[in-house]
VODREN-554268 format. One record per atom (N, C-alpha, C): residue in three letters; atom name; x, y, z. Coordinates in Angstrom, 2 decimals. Layout:
N
ATOM   residuo   atomo         u         v         w
ATOM       ala      CA         X         Y         Z
...
//
This chain:
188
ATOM   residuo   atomo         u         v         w
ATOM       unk       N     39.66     57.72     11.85
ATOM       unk      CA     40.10     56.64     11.00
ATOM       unk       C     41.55     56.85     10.56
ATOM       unk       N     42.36     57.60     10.04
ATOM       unk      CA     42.99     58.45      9.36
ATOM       unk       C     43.99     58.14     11.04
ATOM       unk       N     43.62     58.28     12.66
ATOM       unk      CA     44.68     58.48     13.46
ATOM       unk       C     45.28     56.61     13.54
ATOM       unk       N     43.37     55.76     13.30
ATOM       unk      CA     44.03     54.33     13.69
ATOM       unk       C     45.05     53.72     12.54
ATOM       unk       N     44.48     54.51     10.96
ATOM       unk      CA     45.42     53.86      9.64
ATOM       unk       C     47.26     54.38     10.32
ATOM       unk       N     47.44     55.76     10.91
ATOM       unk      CA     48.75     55.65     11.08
ATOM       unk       C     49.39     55.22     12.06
ATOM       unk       N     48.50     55.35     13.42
ATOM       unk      CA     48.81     53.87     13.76
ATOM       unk       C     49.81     52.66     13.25
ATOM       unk       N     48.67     52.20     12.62
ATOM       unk      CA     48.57     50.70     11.88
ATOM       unk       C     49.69     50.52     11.24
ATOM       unk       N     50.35     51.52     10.61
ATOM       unk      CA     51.56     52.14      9.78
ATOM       unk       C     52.69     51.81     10.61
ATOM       unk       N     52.66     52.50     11.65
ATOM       unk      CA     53.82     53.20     12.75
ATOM       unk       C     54.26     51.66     13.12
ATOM       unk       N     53.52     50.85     13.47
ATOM       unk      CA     53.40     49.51     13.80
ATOM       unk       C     54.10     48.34     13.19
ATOM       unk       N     53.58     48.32     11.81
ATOM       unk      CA     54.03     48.00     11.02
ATOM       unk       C     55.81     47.98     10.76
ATOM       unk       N     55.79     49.57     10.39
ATOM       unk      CA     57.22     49.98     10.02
ATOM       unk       C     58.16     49.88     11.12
ATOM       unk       N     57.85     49.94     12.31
ATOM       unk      CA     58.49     49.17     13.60
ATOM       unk       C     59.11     47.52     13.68
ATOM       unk       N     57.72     46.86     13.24
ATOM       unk      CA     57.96     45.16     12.86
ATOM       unk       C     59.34     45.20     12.06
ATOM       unk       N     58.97     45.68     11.04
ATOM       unk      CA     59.78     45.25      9.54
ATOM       unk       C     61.07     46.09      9.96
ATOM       unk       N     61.12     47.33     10.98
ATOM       unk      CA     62.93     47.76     10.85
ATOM       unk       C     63.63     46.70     11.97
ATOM       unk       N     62.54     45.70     12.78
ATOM       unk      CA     63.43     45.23     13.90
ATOM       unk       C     63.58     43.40     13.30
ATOM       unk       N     63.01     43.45     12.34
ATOM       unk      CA     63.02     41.86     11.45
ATOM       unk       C     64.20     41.50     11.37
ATOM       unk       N     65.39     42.11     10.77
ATOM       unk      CA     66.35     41.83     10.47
ATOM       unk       C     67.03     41.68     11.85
ATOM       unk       N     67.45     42.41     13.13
ATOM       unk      CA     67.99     42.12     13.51
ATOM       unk       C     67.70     40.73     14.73
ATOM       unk       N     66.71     40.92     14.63
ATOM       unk      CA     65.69     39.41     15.70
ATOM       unk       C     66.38     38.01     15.31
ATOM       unk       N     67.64     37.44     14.37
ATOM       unk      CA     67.73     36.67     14.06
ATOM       unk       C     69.46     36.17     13.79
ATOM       unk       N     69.90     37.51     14.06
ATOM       unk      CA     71.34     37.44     14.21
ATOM       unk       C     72.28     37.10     15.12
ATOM       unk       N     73.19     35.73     14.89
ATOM       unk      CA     74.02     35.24     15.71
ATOM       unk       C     74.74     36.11     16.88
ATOM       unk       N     75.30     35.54     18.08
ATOM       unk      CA     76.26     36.26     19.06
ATOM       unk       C     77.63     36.15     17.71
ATOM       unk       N     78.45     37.12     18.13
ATOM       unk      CA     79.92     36.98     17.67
ATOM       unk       C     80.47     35.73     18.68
ATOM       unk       N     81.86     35.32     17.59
ATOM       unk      CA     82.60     34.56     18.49
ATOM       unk       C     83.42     35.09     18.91
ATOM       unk       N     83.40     35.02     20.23
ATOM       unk      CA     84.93     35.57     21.01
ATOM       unk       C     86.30     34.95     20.66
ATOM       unk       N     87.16     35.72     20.48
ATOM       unk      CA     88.67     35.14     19.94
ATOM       unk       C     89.64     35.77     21.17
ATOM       unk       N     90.20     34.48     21.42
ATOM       unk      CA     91.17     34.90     22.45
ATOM       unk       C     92.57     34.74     21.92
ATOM       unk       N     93.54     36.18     21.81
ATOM       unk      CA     94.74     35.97     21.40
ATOM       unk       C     95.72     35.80     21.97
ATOM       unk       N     96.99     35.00     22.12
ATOM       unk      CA     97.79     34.55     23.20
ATOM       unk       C     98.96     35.75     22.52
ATOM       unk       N     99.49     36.69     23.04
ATOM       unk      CA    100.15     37.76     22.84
ATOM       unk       C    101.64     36.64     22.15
ATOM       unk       N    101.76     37.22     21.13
ATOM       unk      CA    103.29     36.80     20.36
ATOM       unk       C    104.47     36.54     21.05
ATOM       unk       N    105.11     35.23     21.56
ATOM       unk      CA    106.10     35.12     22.23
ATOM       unk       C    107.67     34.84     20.97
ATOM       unk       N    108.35     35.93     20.78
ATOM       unk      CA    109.46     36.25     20.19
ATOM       unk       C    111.01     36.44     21.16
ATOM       unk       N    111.64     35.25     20.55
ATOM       unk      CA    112.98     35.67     20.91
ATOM       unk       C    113.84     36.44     20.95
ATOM       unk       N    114.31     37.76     21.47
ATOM       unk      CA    114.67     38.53     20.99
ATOM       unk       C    115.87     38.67     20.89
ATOM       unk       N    116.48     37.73     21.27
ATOM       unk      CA    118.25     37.71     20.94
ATOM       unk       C    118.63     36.95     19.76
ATOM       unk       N    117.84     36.22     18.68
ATOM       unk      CA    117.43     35.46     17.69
ATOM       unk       C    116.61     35.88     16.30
ATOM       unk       N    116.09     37.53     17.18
ATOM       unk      CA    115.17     37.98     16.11
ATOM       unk       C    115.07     39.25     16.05
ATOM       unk       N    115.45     40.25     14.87
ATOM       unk      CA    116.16     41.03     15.22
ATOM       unk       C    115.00     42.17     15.02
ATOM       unk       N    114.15     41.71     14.55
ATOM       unk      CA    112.81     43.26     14.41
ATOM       unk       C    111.96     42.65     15.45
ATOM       unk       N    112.16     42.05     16.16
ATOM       unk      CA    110.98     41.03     17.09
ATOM       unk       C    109.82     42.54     17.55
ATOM       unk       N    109.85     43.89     17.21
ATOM       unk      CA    108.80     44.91     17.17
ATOM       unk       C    108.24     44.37     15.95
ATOM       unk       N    108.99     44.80     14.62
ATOM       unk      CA    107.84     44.22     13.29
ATOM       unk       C    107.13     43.18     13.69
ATOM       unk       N    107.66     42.15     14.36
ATOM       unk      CA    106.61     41.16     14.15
ATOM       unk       C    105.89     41.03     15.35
ATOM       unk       N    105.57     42.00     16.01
ATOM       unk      CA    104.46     41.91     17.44
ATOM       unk       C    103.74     42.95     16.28
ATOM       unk       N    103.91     43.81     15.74
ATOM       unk      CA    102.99     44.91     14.37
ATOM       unk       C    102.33     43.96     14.09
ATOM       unk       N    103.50     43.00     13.04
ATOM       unk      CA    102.30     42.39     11.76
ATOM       unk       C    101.14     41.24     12.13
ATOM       unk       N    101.65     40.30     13.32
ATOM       unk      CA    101.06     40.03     14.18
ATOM       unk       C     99.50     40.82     14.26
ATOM       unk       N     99.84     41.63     15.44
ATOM       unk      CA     98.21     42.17     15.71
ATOM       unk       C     97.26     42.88     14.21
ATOM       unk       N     97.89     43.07     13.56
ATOM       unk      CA     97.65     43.80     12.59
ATOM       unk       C     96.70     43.12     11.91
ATOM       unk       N     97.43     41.75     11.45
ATOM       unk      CA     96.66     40.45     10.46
ATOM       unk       C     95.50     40.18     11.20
ATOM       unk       N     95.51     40.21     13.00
ATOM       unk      CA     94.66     39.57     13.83
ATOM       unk       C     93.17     40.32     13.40
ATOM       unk       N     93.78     41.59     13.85
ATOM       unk      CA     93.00     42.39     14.18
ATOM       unk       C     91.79     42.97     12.53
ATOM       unk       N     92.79     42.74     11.41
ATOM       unk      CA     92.09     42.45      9.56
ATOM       unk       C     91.40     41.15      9.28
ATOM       unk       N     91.98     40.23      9.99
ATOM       unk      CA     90.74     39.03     10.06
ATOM       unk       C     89.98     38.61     10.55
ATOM       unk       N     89.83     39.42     12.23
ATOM       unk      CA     88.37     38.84     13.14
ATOM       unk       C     87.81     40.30     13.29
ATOM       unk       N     87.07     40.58     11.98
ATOM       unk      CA     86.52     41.97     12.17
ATOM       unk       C     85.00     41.80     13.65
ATOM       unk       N     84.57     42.63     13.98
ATOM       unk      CA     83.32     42.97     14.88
ATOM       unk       C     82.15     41.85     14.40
ATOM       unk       N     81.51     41.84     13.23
ATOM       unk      CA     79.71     41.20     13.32
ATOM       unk       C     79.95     39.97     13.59
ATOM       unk       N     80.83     39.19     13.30
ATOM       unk      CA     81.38     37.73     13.52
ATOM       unk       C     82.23     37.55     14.46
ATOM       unk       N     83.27     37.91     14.91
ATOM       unk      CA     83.90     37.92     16.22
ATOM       unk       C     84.11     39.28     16.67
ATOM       unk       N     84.28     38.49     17.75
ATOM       unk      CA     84.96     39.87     19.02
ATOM       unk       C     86.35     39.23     19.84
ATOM       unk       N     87.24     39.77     19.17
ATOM       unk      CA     88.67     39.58     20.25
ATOM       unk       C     88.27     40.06     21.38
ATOM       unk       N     89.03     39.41     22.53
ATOM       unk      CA     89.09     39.57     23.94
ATOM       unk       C     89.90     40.85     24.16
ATOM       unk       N     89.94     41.00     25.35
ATOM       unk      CA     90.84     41.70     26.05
ATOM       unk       C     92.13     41.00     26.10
ATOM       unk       N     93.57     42.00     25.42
ATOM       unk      CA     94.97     41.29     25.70
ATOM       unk       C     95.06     40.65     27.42
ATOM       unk       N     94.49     42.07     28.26
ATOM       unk      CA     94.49     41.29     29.99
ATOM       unk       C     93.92     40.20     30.31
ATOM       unk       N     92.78     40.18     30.03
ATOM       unk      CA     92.02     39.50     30.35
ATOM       unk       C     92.84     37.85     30.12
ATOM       unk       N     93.09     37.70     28.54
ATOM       unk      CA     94.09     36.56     28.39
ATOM       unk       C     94.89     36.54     29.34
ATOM       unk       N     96.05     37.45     29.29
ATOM       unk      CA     97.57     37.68     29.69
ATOM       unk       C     97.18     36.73     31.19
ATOM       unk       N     96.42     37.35     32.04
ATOM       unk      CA     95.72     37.02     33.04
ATOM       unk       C     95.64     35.42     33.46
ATOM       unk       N     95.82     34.59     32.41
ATOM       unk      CA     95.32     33.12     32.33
ATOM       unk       C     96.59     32.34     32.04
ATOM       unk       N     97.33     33.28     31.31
ATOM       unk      CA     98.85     32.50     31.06
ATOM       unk       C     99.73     32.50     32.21
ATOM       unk       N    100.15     31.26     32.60
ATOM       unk      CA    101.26     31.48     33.44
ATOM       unk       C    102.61     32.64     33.09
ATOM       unk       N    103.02     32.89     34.38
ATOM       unk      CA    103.77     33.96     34.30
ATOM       unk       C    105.30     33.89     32.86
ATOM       unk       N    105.64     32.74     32.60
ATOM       unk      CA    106.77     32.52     31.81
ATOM       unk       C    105.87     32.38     30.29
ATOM       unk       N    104.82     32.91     30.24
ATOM       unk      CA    103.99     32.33     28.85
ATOM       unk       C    103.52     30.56     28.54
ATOM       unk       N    103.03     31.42     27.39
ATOM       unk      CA    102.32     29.67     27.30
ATOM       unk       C    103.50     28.82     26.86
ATOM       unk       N    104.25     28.25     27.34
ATOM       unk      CA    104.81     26.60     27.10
ATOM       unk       C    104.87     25.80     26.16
ATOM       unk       N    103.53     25.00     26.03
ATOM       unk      CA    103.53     24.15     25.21
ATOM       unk       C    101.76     24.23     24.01
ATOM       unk       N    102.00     23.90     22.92
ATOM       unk      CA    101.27     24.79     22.01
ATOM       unk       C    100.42     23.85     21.89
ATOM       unk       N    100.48     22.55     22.68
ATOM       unk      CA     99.54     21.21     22.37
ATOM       unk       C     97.85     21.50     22.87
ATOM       unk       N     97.11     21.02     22.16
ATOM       unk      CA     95.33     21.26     22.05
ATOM       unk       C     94.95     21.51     23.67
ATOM       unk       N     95.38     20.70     24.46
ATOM       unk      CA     94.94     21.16     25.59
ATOM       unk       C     95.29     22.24     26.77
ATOM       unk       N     96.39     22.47     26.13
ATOM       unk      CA     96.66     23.88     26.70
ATOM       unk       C     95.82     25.26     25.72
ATOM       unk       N     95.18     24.98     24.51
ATOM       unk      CA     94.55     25.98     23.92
ATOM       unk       C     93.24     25.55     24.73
ATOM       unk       N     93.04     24.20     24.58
ATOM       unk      CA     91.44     24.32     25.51
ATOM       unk       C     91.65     24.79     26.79
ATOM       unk       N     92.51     24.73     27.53
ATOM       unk      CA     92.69     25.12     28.67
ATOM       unk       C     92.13     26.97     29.04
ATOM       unk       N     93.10     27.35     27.91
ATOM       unk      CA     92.96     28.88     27.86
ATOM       unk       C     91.60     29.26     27.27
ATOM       unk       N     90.85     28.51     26.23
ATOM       unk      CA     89.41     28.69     25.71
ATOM       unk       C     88.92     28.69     26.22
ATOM       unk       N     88.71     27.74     27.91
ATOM       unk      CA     87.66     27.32     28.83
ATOM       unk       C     88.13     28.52     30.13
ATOM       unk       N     89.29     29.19     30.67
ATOM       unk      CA     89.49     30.24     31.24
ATOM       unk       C     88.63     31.29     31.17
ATOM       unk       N     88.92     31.79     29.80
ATOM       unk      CA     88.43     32.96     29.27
ATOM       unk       C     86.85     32.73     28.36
ATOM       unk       N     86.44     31.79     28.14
ATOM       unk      CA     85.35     31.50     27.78
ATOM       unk       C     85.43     31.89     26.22
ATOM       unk       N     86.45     31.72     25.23
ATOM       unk      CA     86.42     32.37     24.11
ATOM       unk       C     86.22     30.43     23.02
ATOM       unk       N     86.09     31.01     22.18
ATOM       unk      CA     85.63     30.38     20.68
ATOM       unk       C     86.69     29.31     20.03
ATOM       unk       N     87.74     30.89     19.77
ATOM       unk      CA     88.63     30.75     19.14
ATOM       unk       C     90.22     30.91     19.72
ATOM       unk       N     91.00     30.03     19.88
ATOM       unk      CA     92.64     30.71     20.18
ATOM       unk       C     93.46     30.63     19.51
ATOM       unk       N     94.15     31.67     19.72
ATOM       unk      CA     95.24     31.88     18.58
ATOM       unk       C     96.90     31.92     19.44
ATOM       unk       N     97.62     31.39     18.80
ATOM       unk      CA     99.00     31.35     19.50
ATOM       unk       C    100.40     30.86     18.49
ATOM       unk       N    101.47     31.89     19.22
ATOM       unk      CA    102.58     32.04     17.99
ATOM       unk       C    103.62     32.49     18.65
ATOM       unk       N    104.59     31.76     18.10
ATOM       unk      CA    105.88     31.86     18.71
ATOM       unk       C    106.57     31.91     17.41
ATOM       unk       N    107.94     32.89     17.28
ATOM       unk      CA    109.23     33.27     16.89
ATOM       unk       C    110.42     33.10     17.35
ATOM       unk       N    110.95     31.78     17.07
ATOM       unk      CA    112.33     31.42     17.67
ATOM       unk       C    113.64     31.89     17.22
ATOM       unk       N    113.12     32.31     15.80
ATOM       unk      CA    114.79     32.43     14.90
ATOM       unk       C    114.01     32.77     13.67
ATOM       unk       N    115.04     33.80     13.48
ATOM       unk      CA    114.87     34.53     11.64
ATOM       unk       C    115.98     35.02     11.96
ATOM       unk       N    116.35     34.92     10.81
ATOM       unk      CA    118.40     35.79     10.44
ATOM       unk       C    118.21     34.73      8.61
ATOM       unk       N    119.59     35.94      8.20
ATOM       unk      CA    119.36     36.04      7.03
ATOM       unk       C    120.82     35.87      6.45
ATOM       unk       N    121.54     34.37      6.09
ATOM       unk      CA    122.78     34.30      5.95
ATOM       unk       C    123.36     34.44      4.31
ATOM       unk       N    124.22     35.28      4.01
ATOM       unk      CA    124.86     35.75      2.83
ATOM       unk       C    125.42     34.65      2.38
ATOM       unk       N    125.11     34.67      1.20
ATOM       unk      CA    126.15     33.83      0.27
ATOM       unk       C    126.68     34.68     -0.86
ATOM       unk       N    127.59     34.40     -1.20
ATOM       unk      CA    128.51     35.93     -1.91
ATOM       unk       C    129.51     34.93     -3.22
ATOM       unk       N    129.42     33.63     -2.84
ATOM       unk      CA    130.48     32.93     -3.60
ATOM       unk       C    129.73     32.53     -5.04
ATOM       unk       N    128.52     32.58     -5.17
ATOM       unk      CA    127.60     32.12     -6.77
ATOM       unk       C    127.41     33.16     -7.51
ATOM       unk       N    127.23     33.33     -8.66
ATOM       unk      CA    127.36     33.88     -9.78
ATOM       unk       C    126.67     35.49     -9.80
ATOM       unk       N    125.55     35.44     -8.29
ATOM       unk      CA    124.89     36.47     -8.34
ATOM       unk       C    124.81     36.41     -6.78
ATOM       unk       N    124.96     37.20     -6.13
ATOM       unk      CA    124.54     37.01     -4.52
ATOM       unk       C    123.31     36.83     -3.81
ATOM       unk       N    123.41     35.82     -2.88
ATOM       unk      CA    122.35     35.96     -2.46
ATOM       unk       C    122.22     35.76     -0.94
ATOM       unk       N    120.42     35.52     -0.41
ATOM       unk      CA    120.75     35.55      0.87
ATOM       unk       C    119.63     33.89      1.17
ATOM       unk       N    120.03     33.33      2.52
ATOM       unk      CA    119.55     32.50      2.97
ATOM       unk       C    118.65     32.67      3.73
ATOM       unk       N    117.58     32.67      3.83
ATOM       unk      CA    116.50     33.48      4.70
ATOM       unk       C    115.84     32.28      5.55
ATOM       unk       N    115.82     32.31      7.00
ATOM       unk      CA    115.72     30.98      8.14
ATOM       unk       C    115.00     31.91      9.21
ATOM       unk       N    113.47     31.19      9.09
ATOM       unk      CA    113.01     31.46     10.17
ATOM       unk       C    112.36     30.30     10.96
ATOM       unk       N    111.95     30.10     12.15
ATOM       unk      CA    111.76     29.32     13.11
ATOM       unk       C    111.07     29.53     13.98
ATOM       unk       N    109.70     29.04     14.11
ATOM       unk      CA    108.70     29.14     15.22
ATOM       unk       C    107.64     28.28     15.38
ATOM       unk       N    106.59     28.35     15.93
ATOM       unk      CA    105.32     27.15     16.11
ATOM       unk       C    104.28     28.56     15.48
ATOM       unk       N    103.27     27.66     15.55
ATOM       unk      CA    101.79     28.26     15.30
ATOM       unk       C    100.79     27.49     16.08
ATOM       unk       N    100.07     27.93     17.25
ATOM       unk      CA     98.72     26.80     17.24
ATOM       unk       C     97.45     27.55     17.07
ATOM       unk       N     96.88     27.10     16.70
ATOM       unk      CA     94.98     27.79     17.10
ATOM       unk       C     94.07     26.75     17.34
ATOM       unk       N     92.94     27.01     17.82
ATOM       unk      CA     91.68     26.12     18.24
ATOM       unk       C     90.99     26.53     18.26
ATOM       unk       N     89.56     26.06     17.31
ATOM       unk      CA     88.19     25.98     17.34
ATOM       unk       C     87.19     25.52     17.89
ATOM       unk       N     87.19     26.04     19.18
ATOM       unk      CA     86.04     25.18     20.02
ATOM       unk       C     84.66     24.93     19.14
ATOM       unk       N     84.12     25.99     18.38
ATOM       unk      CA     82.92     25.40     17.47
ATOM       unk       C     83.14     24.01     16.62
ATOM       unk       N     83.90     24.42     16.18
ATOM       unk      CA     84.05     22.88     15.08
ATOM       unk       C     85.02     21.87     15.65
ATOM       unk       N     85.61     22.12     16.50
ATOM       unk      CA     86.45     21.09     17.28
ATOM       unk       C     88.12     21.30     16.67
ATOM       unk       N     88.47     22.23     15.83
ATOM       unk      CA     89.34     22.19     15.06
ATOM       unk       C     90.98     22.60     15.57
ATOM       unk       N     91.69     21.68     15.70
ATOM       unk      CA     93.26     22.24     16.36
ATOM       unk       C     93.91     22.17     14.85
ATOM       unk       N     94.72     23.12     14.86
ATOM       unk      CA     95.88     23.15     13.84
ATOM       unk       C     96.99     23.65     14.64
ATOM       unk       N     98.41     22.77     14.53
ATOM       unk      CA     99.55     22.53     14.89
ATOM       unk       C    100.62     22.90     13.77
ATOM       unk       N    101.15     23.95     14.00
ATOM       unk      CA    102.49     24.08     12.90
ATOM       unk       C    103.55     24.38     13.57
ATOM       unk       N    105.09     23.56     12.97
ATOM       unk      CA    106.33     23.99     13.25
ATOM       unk       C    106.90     24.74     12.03
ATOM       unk       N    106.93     26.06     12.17
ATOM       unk      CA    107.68     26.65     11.30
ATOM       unk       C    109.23     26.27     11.04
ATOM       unk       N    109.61     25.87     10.09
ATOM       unk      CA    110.87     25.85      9.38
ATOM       unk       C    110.82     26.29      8.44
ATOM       unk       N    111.56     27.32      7.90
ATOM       unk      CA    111.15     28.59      6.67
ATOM       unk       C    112.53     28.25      6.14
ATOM       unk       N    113.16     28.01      5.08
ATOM       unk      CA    114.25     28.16      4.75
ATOM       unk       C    114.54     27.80      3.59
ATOM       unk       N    114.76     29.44      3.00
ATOM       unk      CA    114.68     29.52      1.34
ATOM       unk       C    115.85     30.77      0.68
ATOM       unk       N    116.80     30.25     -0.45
ATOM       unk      CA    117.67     30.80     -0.40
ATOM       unk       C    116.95     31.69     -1.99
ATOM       unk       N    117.24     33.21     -1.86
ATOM       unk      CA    116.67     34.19     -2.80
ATOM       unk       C    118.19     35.07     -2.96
ATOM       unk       N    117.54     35.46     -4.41
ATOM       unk      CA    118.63     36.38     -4.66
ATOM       unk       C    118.50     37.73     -3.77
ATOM       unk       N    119.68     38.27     -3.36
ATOM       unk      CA    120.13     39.28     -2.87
ATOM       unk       C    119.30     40.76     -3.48
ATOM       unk       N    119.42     40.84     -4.33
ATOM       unk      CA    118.31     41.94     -5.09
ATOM       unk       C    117.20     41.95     -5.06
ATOM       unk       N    116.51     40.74     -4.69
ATOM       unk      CA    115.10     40.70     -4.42
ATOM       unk       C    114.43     41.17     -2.94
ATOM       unk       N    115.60     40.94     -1.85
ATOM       unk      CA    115.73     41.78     -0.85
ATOM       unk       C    115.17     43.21     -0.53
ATOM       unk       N    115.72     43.67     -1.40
ATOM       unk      CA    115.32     45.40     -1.72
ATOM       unk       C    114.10     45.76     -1.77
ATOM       unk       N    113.09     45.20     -2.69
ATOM       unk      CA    112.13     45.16     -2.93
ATOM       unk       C    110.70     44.52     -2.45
ATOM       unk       N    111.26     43.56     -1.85
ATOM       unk      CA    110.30     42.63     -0.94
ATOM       unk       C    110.73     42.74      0.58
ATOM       unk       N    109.91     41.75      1.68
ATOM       unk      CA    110.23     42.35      2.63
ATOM       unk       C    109.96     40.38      2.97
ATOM       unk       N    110.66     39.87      2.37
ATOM       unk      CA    110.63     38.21      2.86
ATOM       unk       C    110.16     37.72      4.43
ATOM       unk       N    110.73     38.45      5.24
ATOM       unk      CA    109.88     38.26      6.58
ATOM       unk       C    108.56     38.20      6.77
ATOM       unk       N    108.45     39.39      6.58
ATOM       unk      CA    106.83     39.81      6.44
ATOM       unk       C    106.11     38.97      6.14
ATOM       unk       N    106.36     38.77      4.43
ATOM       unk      CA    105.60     37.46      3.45
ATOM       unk       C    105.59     35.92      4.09
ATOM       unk       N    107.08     35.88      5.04
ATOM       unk      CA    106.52     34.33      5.30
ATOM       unk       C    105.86     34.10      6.38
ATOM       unk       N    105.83     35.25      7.47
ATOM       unk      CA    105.15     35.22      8.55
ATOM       unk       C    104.07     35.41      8.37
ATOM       unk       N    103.05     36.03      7.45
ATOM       unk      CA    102.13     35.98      7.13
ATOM       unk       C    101.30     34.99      6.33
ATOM       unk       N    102.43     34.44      5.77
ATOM       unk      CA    101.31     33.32      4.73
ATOM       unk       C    101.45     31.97      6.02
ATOM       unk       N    102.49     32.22      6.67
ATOM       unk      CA    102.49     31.08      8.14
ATOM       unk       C    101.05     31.48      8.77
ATOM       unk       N    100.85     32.74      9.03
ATOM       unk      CA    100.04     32.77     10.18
ATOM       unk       C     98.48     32.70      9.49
ATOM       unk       N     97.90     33.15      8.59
ATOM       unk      CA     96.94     33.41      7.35
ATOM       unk       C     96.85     31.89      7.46
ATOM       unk       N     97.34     30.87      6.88
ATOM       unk      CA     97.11     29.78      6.86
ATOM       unk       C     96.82     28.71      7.62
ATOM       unk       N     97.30     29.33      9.21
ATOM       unk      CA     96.94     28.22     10.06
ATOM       unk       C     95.52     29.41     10.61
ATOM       unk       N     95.23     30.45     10.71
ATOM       unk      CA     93.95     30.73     10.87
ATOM       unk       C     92.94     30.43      9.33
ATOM       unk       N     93.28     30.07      8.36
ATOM       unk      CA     91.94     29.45      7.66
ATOM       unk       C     91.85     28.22      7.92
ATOM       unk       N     93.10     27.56      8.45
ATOM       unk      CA     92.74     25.99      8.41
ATOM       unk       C     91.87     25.33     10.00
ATOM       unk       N     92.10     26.80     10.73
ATOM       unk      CA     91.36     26.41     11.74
ATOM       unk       C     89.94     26.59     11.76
ATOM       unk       N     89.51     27.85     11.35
ATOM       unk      CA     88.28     28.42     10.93
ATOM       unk       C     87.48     27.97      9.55
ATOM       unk       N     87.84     27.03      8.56
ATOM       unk      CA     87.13     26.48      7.84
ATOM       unk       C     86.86     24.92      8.23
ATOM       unk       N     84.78     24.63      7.51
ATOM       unk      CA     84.14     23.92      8.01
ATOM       unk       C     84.40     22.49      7.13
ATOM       unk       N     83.75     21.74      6.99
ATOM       unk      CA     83.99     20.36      6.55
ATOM       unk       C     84.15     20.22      5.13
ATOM       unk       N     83.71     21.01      4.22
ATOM       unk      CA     83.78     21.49      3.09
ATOM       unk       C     84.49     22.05      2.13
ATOM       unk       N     85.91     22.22      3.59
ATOM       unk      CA     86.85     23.58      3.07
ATOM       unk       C     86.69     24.70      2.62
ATOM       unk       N     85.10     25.27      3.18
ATOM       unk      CA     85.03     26.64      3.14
ATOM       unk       C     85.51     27.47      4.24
ATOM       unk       N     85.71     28.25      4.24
ATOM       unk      CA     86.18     29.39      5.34
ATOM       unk       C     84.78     30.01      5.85
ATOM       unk       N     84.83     29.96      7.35
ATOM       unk      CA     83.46     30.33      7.75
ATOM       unk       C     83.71     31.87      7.97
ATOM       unk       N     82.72     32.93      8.04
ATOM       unk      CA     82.88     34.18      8.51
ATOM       unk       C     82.52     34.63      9.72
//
């Protein structure tokens, strides 16, 4: 009696450790179109292939997506890069590679012009690029032309890293606006 009760147990505690996972979604695959930066126009165009993968790679963690392979993409883009940032060239590349989600970003121009003649110096900070992504789940394209151009004091320079900040709240923003559902929640 005593061998069928543990049994009965063993059985049991088998059911209930495999419950949880019997019910859990596939990840979505995210396909990233590698950062196309000007580099005679942009003068850390390394920082921003960093902050780039960096953000990518802090917002499509593992249980919910899975980024692709950089080859595997690279593989699908024509040889001069992707072109033109319009929805059907992201579906194009979604339906290649079979991914979810695409992500794509271009850097045309950042430079940082002095002004020295006002009461306190400062600098003109101009950057220039696109953004696209696409949500094959929800159907969702977001289209941005970056025009960044904001004049800060010179001392604030030092301390902040203005590039950084606008390329990021650029790129942060067109991945929530692609990835949130009808509600304006952000899906995970």
């Amino acid at each position: 009696m005593k061998k069928i009760f543990a049994f009965m147990v063993a059985i049991v505690t088998v059911i209930l450790v495999n419950i949880p996972f019997s019910g859990t979604a596939e990840a979505a695959y995210v396909a990233v179109v590698p950062i196309d930066i000007d580099v005679d126009k942009v003068e850390r165009a390394v920082d921003f292939n960093g902050y780039y993968w960096d953000m990518i790679i802090d917002r499509f963690k593992y249980p919910e997506y899975e980024l692709m392979d950089d080859e595997k993409v690279s593989a699908v883009l024509p040889e001069e890069g992707l072109k033109s940032f319009d929805k059907a060239s992201l579906v194009d590349v979604a339906d290649k590679v079979s991914a979810e989600v695409v992500i794509a970003m271009r850097i045309t121009e950042v430079k940082e012009i002095p002004k020295s003649f006002l009461r306190e110096p400062a600098v003109v900070c101009v950057m220039k690029g696109e953004l696209a992504t696409f949500n094959r789940l929800t159907g969702k394209y977001y289209y941005k032309k970056i025009n960044y151009n904001e004049q800060i004091e010179e001392v604030l320079t030092v301390r902040n890293d203005w590039q950084q900040n606008a390329f990021a709240d650029f790129l942060r923003r067109g991945i929530n606006r692609t990835l949130e559902d009808k509600n304006r929640k952000i899906l995970k």
